[in-house]
N, C-alpha and C positions, 0 to 999 in steps of 0.2 A: 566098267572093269568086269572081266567073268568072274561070277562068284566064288566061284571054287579058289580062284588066286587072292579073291579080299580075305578068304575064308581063314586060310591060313596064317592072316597077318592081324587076326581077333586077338592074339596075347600081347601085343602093344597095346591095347589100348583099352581093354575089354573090361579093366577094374573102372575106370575111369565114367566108361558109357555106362555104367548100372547106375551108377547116379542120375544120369539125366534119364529119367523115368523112359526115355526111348529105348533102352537097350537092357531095358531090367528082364526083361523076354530073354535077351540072347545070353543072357547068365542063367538065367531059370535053364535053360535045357541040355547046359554042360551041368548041372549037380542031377536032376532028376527025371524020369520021362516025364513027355507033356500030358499025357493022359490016365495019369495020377488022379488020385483022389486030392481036392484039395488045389491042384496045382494048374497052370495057365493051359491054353487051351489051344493046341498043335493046328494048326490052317494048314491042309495040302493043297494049296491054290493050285489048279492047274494054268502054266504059265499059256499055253496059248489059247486061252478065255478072259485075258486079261488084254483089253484095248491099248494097242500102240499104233502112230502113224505108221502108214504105208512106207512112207520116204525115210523113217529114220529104221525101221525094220529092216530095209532094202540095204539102209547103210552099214547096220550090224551084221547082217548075214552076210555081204559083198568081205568085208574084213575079218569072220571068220572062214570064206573059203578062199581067202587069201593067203591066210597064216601069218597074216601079218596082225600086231599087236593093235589095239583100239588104241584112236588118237587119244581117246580120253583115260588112257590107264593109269591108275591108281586111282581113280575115283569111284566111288558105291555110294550109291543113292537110296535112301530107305524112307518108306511112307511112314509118318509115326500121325495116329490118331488117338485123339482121348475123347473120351464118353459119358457122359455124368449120367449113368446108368444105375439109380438103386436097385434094382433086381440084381445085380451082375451079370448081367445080359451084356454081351459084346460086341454083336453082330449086327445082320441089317434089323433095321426098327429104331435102330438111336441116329438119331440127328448127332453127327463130327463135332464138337463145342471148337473141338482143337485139331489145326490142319496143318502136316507141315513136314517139308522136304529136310534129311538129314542126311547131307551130303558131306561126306567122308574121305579126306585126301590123304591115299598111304605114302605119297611121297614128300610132304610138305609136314602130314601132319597135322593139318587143319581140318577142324570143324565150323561149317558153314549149316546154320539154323533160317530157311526161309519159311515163314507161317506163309498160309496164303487164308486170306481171310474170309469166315465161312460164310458172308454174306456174297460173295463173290457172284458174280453173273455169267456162267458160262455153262459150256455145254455138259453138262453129265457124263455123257459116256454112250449115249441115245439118244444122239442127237434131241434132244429136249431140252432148255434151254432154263435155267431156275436157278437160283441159289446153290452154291455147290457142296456144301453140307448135307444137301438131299440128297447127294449119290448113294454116300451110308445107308442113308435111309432105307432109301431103295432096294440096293443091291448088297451093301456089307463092304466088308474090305475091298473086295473081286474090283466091283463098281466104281467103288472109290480110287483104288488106286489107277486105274483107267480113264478113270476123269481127271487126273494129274497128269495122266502121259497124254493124252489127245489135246489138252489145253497148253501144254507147256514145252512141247516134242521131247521128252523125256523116258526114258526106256524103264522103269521100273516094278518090281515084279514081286518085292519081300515089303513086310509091313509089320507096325507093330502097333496093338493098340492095348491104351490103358485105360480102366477104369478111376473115377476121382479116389476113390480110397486107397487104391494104390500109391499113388502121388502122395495122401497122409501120412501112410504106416513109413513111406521109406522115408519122406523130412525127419519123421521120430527117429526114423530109428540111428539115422546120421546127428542126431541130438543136436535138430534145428537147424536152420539155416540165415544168414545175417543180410537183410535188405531193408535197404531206407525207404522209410514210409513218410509220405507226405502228408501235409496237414489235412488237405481235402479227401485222404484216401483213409481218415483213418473211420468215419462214421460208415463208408459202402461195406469196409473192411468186416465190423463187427456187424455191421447186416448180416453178410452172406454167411456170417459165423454161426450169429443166431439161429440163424433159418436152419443151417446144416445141423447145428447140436440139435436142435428140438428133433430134426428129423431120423438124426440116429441113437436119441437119445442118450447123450455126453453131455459133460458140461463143457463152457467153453472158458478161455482166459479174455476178456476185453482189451485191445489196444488203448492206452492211455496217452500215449506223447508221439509225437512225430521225430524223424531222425532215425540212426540207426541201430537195428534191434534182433534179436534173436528170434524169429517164427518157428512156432511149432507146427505140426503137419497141416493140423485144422487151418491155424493162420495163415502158413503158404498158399494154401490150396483155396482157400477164403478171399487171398490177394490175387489168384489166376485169373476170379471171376469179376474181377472189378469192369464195370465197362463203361461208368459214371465219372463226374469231376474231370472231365477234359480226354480229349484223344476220340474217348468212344471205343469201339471195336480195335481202332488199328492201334492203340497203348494197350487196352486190353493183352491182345497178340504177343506184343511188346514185353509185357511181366510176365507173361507166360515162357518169354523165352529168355528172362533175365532169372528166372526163377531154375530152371533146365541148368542155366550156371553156374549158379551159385553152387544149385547141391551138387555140380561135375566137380568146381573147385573145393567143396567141403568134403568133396571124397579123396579128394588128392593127397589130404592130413589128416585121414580116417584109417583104425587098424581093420585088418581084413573081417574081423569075425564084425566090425558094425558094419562093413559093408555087404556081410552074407544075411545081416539081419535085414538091412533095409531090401535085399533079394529077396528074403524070404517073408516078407511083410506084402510084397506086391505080389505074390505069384497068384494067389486068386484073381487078382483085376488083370490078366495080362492075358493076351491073344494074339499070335505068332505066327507068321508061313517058315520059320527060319527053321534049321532042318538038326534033330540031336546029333546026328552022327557025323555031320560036319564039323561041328563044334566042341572041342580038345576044352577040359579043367584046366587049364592051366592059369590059374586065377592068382597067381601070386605075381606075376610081373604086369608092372605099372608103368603105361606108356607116357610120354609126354605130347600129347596130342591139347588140343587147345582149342577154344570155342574162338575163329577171326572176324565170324563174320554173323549176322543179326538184322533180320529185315524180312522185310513182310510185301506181297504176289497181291496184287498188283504194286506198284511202287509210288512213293511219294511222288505228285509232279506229273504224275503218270495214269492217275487214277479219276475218277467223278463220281458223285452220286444221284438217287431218285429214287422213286416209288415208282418200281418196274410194273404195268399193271398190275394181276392180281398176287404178284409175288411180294408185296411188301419193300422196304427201304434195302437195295441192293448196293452193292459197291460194281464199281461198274471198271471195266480196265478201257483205256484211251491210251493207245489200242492198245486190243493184245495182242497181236503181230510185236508193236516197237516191246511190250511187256518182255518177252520171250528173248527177244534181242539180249534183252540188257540182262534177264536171268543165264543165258546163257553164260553170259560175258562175267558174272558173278561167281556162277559156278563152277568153269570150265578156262576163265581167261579167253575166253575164245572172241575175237575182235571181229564186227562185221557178220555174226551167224545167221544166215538164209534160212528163216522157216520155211516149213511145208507147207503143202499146197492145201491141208487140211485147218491148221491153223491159221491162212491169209482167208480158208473159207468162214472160220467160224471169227474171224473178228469182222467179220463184214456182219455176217450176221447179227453179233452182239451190236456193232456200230447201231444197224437198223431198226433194233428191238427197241433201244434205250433211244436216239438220240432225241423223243420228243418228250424225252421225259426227267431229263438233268438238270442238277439244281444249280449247277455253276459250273 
C-alpha cells in the first residue's frame, strides 16, 4: 500500500500499536521531534539503497504508471527490530535478538505478527550467506531490512527498532501485563532476571508459581528471552509475539495518560525511518484492529536444522522458494504466488550450502 494512504489511516489504530513495542516509534513522533534531547532517533533511510527484487520493483512501478491501485491495497508492512543493546546503541554493531514483519491490513483490520528467526540461513542482502541477524550487524536497519525484501519478495522500506529497556519502562508503565507461565519456564525466567537486575543494577521480584500472573517490565522482558525448556528459538520467537499482545490488548483497557507513559518510557530505546510530519496527534481515537495472525519464517513442516560450517546451528528454510509461497499466501491471501527469479536463486543456493549438513 503507498505510504502516504496508510499514513492517513494511523488514528484507527495508532493507540493500539504503541503497545506493542513496534509502534511506540510512530507515537513518539506525533508528540515531539525525533532529534530531541532524550528522545528516539529519526532514520532518513534513503529508499533506493534499500534492496528489493527486480521482479517485484518492476511490479510496483508497472502499477504506479498505471494508476491503477496495488493489488495488495490496504496492506503496510513494517520491519520491527529489537536489540539488547546496553550502551543504547541502535544501529549496525547489534546483532537483531528480535526479527519480525508487521503487516497491517486497513481493510480488515488485522494484525498479522511473522518473526522470522534470527538464526535463519539466508542471503543478507550481499549476497553472502549467514545467519540473518548479521545483516544488523553489518549494515543496521538499511541492511536489515533488505535482507527481508530479497528473501521473502517483499517491498518494504520503514522500520522500527527497539532497545530491551524500552520493552521494560512500557510493561511498567501499562501496570503489567498477564501471561501464563509454565512450570519449566519459571527457573530460565528468574535467570535472565537475575542477570539483567545485577547488570542495571535494580532489584528484581522472583517468580514463585506457575499459571497465570501479572509481569512487570523486568519479567516480561526476562520471559522474551527464554530459549530453554522446549521449543528453543522458534517458542522463544513465539513469547515474544505473545508478549507484543498482550500489552496491545492491555492497552485496549488503558487511560490515555498510561498509555503516553508507556510512550514516553520507550523513547530513548526507539529508532525510526517513519517521518514527523506525516504523522497527525491525533491520539485519542482507539481503533479496533486485532492481532489474527502469529507465526514465525521459515514455517513449521517447512524448515531443518544443522551446524552450517563455520556459522554455527542455523535454521535452515526447506525451501524458501515453497517458504515464500506460503508467506505470501499468509500475508496477502494471495493463492499460488510465483517467486522471483532472485528468490528460486538463493534457495538453490541455500539448498546447496546446507544440504550436507541437516540434522533431520
Amino acid at each position: 500500500m503507498d505510504k502516504k494512504k496508510w499514513l492517513k489511516h494511523i488514528p484507527l489504530f495508532i493507540l493500539e500499536l504503541v503497545i506493542l513495542a513496534v509502534a511506540a516509534g510512530i507515537l513518539y513522533v506525533t508528540l515531539r521531534a525525533t532529534d530531541s534531547d532524550g528522545g528516539a532517533v529519526k532514520d532518513n533511510l534513503k529508499e533506493e539503497n534499500i534492496a528489493v527484487n527486480e521482479e517485484v520493483k518492476e511490479m510496483v512501478e508497472d502499477t504506479e504508471k498505471a494508476g491503477a491501485e496495488d493489488k495488495y491495497t490496504g496492506i503496510f508492512n513494517i520491519a520491527f527490530f529489537g536489540v539488547d543493546a546496553r550502551d543504547g546503541s541502535l544501529g549496525k554493531g547489534n546483532r537483531s535478538d528480535t526479527i519480525m514483519i508487521c503487516s497491517i491490513d486497513m481493510d480488515t483490520h488485522e494484525i498479522r505478527l511473522v518473526s522470522v528467526y534470527r538464526d535463519t540461513y539466508l542471503n543478507l542482502g550481499n549476497d553472502t550467506y549467514k545467519k540473518c541477524n548479521t545483516a544488523y550487524a553489518q549494515g543496521g536497519p538499511e541492511q536489515a531490512i533488505g535482507m527481508l525484501n530479497l528473501n521473502t519478495d517483499l517491498y518494504i522500506t520503514d522500520y522500527i527498532t527497539v532497545g530491551f529497556e524500552g520493552l521494560m519502562k512500557a510493561v511498567d508503565a501499562l501496570g503489567g501485563i498477564e501471561m501464563d507461565i509454565t512450570e519449566v519456564e519459571i527457573t530460565h525466567l528468574n535467570n535472565y532476571q537475575s542477570t539483567m537486575a545485577e547488570e542495571m543494577g535494580i532489584d528484581y521480584t522472583p517468580i514463585t508459581a506457575a499459571g497465570k500472573q501479572n509481569l512487570n517490565g523486568l519479567q516480561a522482558t526476562a520471559y522474551c528471552r527464554i530459549r530453554y525448556g522446549g521449543g528453543d528459538d522458534f517458542r522463544r520467537a513465539e513469547r515474544q509475539r505473545d508478549v507484543l499482545t498482550a500489552m496491545m490488548e492491555k492497552g485496549k483497557h488503558s487511560s490515555l495518560g498510561a498509555l503516553t507513559e508507556a510512550l514516553y518510557g520507550v523513547l530513548p530505546s526507539i529508532r525510526t525511518s517513519l517521518d514527523v510530519e506525516d504523522i497527525l496527534p491525533v491520539l485519542g481515537m482507539v481503533g479496533d484492529y486485532k492481532v489474527t495472525v502469529s507465526d514465525g519464517f521459515p514455517f513449521e513442516g517447512m524448515r531443518n536444522g544443522g551446524t552450517i560450517g563455520t556459522n554455527g546451528s542455523c535454521v535452515v528454510p526447506v525451501s524458501l522458494e515453497e517458504n515464500v509461497v506460503k508467506l505470501h499466501e499468509l500475508l496477502y491471501a494471495q493463492k499460488d504466488y510465483k517467486v522471483s527469479r532472485e528468490v528460486k536463486e538463493f534457495s538453490r543456493i541455500i539448498e546447496e550450502d546446507t544440504e550436507d549438513y541437516l540434522q533431520y
